[in-house]
N, C-alpha and C positions, 0 to 999 in steps of 0.2 A: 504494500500500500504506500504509494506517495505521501510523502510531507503534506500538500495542500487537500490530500483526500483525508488525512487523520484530522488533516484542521475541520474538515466541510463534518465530519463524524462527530471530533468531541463537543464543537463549539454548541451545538443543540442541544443537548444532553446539559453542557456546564451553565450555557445560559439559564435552562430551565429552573435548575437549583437554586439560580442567585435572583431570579424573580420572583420564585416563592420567598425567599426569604426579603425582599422587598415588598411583597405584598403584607409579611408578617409582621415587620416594622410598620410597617402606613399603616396598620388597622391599631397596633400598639403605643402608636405616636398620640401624644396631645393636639389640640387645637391649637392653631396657631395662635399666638400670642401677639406677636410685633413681626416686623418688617424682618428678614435675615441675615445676615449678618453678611458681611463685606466679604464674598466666599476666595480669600485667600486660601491657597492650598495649604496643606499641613501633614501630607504625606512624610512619611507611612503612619504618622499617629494618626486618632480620632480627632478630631477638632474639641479644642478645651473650650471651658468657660472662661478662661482666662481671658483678656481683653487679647487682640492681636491686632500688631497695626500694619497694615493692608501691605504690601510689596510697591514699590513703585509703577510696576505694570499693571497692578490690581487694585490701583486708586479710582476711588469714587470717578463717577461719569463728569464731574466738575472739574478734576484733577488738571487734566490735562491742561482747561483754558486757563487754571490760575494764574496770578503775575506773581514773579518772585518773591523772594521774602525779601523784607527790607533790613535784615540784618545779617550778619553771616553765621551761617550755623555754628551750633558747638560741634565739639569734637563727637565724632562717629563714635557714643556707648553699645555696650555691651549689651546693651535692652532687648537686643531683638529675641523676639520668639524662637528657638526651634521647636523640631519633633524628629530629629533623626537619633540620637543618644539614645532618649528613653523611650521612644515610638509614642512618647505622649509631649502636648504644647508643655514648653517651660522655658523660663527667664535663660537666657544663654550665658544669664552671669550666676545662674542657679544650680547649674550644673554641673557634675562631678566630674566631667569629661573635660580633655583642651578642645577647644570648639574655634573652627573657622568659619566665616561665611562670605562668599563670593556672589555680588547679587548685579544683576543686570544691569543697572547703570557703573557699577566696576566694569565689566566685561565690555559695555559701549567704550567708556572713558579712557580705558588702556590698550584698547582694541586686541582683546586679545581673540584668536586667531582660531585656536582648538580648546576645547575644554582641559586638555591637558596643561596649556600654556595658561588656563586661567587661574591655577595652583600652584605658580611661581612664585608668587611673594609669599608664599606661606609657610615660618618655618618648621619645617623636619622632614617636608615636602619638595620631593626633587623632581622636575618635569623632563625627563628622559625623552629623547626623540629618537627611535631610526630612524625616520626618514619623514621629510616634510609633512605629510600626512597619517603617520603612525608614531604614538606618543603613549606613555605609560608610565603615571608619577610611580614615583621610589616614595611609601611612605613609612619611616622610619626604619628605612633600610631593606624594606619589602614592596614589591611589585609584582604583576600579573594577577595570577591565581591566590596571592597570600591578601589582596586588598578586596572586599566585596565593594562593587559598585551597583549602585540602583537607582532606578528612572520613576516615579516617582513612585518610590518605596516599593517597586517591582525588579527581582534582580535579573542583571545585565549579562553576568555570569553563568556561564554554562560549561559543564563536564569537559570539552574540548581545549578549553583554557589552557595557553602550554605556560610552566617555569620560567619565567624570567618577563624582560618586556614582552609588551603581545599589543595590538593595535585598536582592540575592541573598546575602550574610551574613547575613542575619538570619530566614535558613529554614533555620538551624540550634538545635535547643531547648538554650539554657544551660543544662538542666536534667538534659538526658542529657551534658552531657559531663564525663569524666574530667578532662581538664587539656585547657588551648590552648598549643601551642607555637609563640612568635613570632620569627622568624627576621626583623632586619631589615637591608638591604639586597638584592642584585640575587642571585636566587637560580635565574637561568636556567640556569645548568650543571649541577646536578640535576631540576629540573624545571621547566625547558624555557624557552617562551613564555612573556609576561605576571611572569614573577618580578623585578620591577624595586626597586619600594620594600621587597619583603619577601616571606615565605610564613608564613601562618597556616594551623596543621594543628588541627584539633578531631580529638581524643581520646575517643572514642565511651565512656563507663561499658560491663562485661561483667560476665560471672559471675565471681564468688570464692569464698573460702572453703572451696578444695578439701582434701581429705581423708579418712577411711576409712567405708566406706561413702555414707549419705544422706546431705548435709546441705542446707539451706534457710536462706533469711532475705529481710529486705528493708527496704522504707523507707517513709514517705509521709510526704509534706511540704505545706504550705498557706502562702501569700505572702499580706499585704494592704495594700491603700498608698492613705493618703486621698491624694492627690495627683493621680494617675488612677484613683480611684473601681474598683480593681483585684482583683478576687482570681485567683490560683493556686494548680491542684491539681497533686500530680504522687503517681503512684505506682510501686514498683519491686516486685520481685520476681525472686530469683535462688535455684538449685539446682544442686547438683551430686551426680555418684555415682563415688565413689573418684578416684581421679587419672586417669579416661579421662572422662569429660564435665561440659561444664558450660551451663545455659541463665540465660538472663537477661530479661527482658521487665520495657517499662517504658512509663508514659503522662501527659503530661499537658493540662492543660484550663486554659485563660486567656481571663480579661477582661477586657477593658480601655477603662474610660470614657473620659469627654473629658477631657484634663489640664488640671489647674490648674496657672497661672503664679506668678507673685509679685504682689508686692501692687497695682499697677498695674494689671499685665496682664489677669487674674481668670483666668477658665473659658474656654482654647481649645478653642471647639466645632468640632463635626467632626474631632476627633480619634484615638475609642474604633476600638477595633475588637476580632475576636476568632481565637482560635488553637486550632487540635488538633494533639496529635501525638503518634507511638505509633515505638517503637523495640523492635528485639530482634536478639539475637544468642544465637548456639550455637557450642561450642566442642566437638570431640574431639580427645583426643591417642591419635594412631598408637603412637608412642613418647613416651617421656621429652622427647625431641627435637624432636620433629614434631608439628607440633598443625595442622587442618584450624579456618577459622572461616566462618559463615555469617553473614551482618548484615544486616538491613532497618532504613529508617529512613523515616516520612514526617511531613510537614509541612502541615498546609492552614493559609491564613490567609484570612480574607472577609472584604473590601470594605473594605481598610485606603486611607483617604482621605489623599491627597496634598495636604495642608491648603491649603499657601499658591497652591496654582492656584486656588483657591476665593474666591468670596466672604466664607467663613467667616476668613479670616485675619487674625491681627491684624495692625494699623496703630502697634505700639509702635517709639519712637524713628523713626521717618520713614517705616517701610515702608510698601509699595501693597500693595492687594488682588489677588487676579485675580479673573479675570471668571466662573469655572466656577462652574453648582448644584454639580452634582458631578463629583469625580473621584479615581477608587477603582481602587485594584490587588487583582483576587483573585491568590492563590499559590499553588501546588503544585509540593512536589518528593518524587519516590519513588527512594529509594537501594537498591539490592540487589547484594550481595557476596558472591562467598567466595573467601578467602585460604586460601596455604599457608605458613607458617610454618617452617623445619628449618635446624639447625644441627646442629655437631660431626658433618659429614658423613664427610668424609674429608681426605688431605693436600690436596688439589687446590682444594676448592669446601669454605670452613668453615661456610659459610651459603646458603639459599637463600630467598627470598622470591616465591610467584607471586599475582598480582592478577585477578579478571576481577571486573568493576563495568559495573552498568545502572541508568544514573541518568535518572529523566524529569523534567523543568522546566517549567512552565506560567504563563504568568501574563498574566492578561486585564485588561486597563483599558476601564472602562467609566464615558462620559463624559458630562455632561449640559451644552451650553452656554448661554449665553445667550439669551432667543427657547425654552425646552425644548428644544432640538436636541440630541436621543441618538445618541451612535456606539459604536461598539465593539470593539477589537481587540485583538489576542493575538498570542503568539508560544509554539509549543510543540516541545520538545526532546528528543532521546533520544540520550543520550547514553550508545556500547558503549566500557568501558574495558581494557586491558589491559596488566599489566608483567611481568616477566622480573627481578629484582635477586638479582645475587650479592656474596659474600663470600670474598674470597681472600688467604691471602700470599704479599707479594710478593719479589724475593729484596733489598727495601731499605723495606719496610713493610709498608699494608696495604690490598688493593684493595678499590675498592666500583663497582660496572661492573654494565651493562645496559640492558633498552629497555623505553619503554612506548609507548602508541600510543593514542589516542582517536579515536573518530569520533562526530561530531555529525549525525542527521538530522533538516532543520529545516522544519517546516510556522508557515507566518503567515495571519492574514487579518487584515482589517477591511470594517466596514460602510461604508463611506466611497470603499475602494480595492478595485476586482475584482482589481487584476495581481498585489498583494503586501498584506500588513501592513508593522508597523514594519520588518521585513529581508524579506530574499526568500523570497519561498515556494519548498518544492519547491526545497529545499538541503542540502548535506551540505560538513562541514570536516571535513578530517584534519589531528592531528600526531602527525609519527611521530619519534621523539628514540632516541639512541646515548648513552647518556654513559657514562666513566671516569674516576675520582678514585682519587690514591692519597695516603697518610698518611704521612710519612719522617720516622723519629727523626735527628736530627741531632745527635750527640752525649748528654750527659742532659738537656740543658735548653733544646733547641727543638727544636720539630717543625713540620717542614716539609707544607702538604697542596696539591699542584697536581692538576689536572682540565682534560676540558674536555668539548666536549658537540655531536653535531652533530644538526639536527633540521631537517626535510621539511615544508612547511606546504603545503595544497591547499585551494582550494575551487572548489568547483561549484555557480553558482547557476542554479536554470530560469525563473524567472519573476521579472524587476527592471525597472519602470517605467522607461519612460525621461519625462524630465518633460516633454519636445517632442512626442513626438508621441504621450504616452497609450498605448501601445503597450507589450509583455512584449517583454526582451531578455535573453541568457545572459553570464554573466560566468565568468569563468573565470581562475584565478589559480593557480602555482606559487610557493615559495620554499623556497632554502635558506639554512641559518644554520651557522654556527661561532661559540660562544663557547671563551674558555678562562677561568681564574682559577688565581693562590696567594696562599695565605694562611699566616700561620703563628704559631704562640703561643713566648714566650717566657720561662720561668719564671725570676724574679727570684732567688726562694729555693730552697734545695733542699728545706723545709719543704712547700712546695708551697701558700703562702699569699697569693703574688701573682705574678702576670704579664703581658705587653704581648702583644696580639694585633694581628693587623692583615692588610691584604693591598690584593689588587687585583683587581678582579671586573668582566666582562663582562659584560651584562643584553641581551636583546634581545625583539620583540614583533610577530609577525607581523600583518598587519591583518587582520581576522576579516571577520564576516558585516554586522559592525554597521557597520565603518569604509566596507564595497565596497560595500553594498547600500541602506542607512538611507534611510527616505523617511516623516519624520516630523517634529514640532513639536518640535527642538530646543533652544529657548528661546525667550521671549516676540515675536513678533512676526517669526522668523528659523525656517524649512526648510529642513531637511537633505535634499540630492537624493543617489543613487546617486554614488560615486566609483570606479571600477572600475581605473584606474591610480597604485596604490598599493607602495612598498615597506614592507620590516622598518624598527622605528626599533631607532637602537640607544645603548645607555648604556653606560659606563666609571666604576667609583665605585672611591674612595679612603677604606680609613677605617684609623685608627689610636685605638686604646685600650686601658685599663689591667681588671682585676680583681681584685679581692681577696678574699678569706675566712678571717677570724679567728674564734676562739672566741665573739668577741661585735661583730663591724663585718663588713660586707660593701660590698662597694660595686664599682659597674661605671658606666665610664664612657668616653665616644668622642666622636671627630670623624669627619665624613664629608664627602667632595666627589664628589658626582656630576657626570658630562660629560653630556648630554642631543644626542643629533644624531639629527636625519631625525625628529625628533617631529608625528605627521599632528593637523593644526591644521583648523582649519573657514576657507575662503576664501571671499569673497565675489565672486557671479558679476557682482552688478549687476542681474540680472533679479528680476523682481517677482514673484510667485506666488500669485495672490490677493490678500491682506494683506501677504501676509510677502516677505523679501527672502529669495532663496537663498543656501546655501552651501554647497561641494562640500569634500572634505579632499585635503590634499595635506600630501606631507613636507616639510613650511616650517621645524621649529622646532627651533633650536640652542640650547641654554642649559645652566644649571647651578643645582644645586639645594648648601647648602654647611649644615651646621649640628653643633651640638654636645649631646650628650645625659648626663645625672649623675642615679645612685641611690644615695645612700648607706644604710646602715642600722647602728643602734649601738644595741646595747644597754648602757646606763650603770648599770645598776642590774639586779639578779637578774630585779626584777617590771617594771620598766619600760626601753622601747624606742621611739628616735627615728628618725622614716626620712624620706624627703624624695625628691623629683624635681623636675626642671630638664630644660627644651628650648628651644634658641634655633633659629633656623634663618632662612635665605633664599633667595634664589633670582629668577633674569630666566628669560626663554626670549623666543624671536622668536615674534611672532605677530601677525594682523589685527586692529586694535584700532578700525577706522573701518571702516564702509561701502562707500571704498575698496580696493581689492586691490592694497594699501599696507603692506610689514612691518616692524613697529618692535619693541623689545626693550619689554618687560612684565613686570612682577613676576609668575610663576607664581601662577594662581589658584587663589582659596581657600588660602593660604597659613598655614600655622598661624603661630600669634603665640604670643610668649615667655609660656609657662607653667612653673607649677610646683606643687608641693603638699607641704608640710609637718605632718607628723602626731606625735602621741603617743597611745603607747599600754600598755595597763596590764594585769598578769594577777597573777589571785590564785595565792599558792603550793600550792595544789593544783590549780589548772589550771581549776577548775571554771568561773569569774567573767573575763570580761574587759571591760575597758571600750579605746575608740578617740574621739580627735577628730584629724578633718582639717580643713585649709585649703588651697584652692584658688584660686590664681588664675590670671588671662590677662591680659596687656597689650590695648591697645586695636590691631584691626589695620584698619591704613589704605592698607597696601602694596594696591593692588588692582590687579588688571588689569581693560581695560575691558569685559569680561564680567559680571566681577567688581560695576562699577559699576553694569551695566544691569540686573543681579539686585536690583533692586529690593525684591523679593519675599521676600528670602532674608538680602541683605545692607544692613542701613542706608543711606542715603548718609552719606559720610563713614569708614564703616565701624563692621567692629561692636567696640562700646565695652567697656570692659575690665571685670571682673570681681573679687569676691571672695568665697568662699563657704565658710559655715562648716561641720559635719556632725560629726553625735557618734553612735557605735555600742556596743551589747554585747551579751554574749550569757551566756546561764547554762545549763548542764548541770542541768538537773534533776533527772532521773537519768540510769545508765549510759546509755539506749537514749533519751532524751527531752531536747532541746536546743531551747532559744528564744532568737532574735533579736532585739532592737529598736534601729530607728534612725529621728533626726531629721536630715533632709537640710536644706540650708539652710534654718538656725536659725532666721538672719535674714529672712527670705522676700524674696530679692532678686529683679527682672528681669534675668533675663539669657539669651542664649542662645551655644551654639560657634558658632564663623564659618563663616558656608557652609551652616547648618542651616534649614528650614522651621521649625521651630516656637523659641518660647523652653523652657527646659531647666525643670522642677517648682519652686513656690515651696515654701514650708515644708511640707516630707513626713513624714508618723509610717509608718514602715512595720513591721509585725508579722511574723515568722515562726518555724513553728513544725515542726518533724520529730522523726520518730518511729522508730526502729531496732525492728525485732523476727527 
């Protein structure tokens, strides 16, 4: 049965279940009481009673024509709402978690480019690029499969997810979302598998501006950047009719040439590539209370070239080439949702949240080597999601309890390989998760929050090479897992202007499709065969830190010690494989990852504000570092290096005008493991050399509905690239932007 045949089968079936229990809410709900509430999203939680003040995209229908303020704001506090932490609304200076958030007018402002690029200034967060359009932050030392990311509160993440960078973050359009909320440390007690360095929730933009009778509005925006020879379009549009619906629909269109380096470097060719993407959502409210949301989102990307496998790569500072004409990843991913939304239930159940999401994933590389020798292979995904999340009091605080469950069915090929593609064909992964948290006031001035979470991990695969005898074999795997965690905040003042948070968190990571099945060119000269006796790895992290929020200073800062145990490592068989040598994975790798992260922000002046970040961090782990099946301790790799970034910035006292310069830098990182070393391609020998980089932004209001952008990315036009990345990062950028409210 096809991918879109299982969709056309389960989607009737799932729908039906999730409108009964829409039907059993609406008959449950109260009468309406008042008007509803400004429906800002608040995925993956319920929507609290808390007050929340609305997104900038999901400002009242008034919003838009306002005239500016006639003062200049205070400094950007801690106030805002999340719901990714606790899966329920809370003060983000209330929270036990380090907490960032990345919200739409950042994302205009800095024009950042991929989602992955919008988690740069954040420290402990490293935005990793292979290649202009494939990005995968490092968060606290962990990337791919070790970070869950989720769309809003629906995961992004599936079974195929290979070790290390992987490009699946970046088939999300920064341009549809609201805010990103980043959660960093081990966040598997709420959601599940894979939450090790963190969870990244993209906050989908929806309809606004609800109120009596019609109302309409919308946006269109246009990006251009000599640097990658680049333009972007994007257009929005949103409607609503009284306080019972609201639709939203929005698209955009990108191009993107070959980037220019710095002054050395010049023109990395084979770079460009191009993108479409179109999104929508529909909202009805039942009740006041109760609101129903429907959401589609897709993505296509074609023929985004993975530079440095190529000939086209540059040779700056000692790197090699590879040997590829070409090698190109197409992309596709189709998101399709609908939620239920309902609160102020009854004494029992305050809140209720239900999920069902059908997400497909695609993505073909198509390769041309040496001698013309074209191949071509793929792996495509359908991935049925489902949750259950409630909200309850408890008689000593306040619960958040429930299950979700995903199943992945997985088709692969390649021209090359009849039995499989890159994972096995003719596969399907389940996990199925339990979790309970609850929130305990302890007195006035700490609150207590423990949890814990049990979760069912299965796969079945039909068709996995075995590499002896050429031959299709089935693999088959169970696991279960127990985490727990507490954490808890502690308010210094009764002000409610600073306090120490901290706790102790369990992390764990079943091994997927990619860990048991993989039968592909892992890195340069080295194939990855099938591993089929595989456990869960699991982690224990330690963090302790401070918060604050003043009228005009904020500042959030932490340490962290992650324990790393039963980490699946690539081991070498000894056998040859054509060229290449094999390696199989096994749980080898003990280690620990330890580091410290600082945001200050101070506004010293009405119009002017100083802000700054800092990340050190280190870390060993055991692993195979020779040709031998020999294990020695190694600096985890790709390791981010002591960064930081220092800014000033300026606003006129009508708010209209502002001006910004940053500086950036990184230390030279040399720590490598010998992966690390043999990454030739990616990473200098010696390692990659340190950085500093200057960039000046502003923006003017031209009028209410009419706002322009302009920024110069380094000034200087330096070489440089992140550690771990394919390409070097843009020399001297003028980038223009320009939107339009109506």
């Amino acid at each position: 049965m096809s991918m879109r045949e299982r969709h056309r089968v389960l989607s009737p079936v799932c729908a039906a279940g999730l409108l009964a229990s829409v039907a059993a809410l609406s008959r449950a709900a109260e009468a309406p009481r008042a008007p509803p509430p400004q429906a800002a999203k608040t995925s993956p939680a319920s929507e609290d009673a808390a007050p929340t003040p609305a997104p900038a995209d999901k400002a009242p229908a008034t919003a838009p024509d306002a005239g500016p303020a006639e003062q200049a704001p205070p400094v950007k506090r801690a106030k805002e709402v999340v719901v990714t932490a606790s899966r329920t609304a809370e003060r983000r200076f209330d929270s036990p978690y380090s907490l960032n958030i990345v919200d739409a007018d950042e994302i205009r402002d800095k024009s950042y480019r991929t989602p992955t690029e919008a988690l740069r200034d954040i420290p402990g967060v490293m935005p990793q690029k292979t290649s202009l359009g494939q990005g995968s932050p490092f968060i606290r030392g962990f990337t791919g499969y070790h970070n869950v990311y989720l769309v809003d509160g629906i995961r992004l993440n599936n079974s195929t997810f290979r070790s290390g960078p992987n490009q699946y973050w970046n088939t999300i359009d920064p341009l549809s979302i609201s805010r990103i909320e980043v959660v960093k440390g081990p966040g598997s007690l709420l959601y599940g598998s894979d939450a090790v360095g963190g969870v990244l929730n993209a906050i989908m933009k929806g309809p606004q501006g609800y109120g009596e009778g019609f109302q309409s509005g919308g946006r269109l925006s246009y990006r251009i950047s000599s640097a990658e020879r680049s333009q972007t379009g994007r257009a929005e549009g949103w409607a609503t009719w009284d306080h019972k619906l609201g639709l939203y629909l929005g698209g955009s269109i990108k191009d993107f040439g070959d980037l220019q380096g710095g002054h050395s470097v010049g023109r990395q060719h084979d770079t460009g590539y191009d993108e479409w993407d179109g999104d929508f959502e529909a909202e009805y409210f039942i009740n006041p209370d109760t609101k129903v949301v429907l959401g589609h989102q897709s993505v296509r990307q074609d023929d985004v070239p993975r530079t440095h496998r190529t000939v086209f790569a540059t040779t700056w500072n000692g790197l090699t080439r590879g040997t590829d004409l070409r090698h190109d990843l197409t992309q596709r991913r189709d998101l399709t949702y609908v939620q239920l939304h309902a609160q102020n239930l009854n004494s029992w159940v305050d809140a209720v949240r239900l999920s069902l999401s059908w997400q497909e994933q695609e993505e073909t590389l198509r390769r041309v080597r040496a001698g013309n020798r074209f191949s071509k292979e793929g792996v495509e995904v359908g991935t049925l999601g489902a949750s259950v999340q409630l909200e309850s009091p408890s008689p000593i605080g306040k619960l958040v309890y429930g299950i979700d469950e995903y199943r992945d069915n997985v088709n692969s090929f390649s021209t090359t390989n009849l039995v499989q593609g890159p994972v096995a064909d003719d596969a399907h992964y389940h996990l199925t998760g339990v979790f309970l948290q609850d929130t305990i006031p302890v007195g006035e001035t700490f609150d207590l929050t423990l949890g814990g979470r049990y979760e069912h991990a299965r796969a079945a695969a039909d068709r996995v090479l075995n590499p002896t005898t050429g031959a299709a074999f089935k693999v088959r795997g169970e696991w279960n897992s127990f985490v727990a965690g507490a954490r808890g905040v502690y308010h210094v003042d009764q002000a409610g202007h600073w306090n120490v948070f901290g706790g102790v968190s369990q992390g764990f990571r079943a091994p997927n499709l990619s860990d048991l099945t993989r039968f592909d060119i892992a890195r340069t000269n080295e194939i990855e065969t099938p591993s089929p006796n595989l456990e869960p790895e699991r982690f224990l992290s330690y963090e302790i830190g401070t918060k604050a929020e003043y009228q005009d200073f904020t500042l959030q800062a932490s340490y962290f010690y992650t324990v790393i145990e039963d980490l699946i490592v690539r081991q070498p068989t000894g056998r040859i494989i054509g060229v290449n040598r094999e390696v199989t994975k096994i749980n080898a790798g003990n280690g620990f990852v330890h580091g410290v992260e600082l945001a200050p922000r101070w506004r010293f002046h009405p119009q002017w504000t100083a802000f700054g970040a800092f990340t050190w961090m280190t870390g060993k782990v055991v692993d195979f570092p020779t040709a031998a099946p020999v294990k020695q301790w190694e600096p985890v790799s790709r390791l981010m290096p002591t960064t930081g970034e220092v800014g000033l910035r300026w606003d006129h006292p009508n708010n209209k005008l502002w001006a910004e310069m940053t500086g950036t830098f990184a230390g030279r990182q040399d720590r490598l493991s010998a992966d690390d070393m043999r990454d030739t391609s990616r990473i200098p020998p010696g390692g990659t050399p340190p950085y500093a980089v200057l960039s000046m932004r502003t923006g003017y209001r031209v009028t209410k509905n009419v706002d322009v952008t302009f920024a110069i990315e380094n000034v200087t036009n330096e070489d440089y690239r992140i550690h771990g990345s394919g390409i070097n990062e843009p020399g001297r950028n003028f980038i223009l932007g320009v939107e339009m409210r109506f």
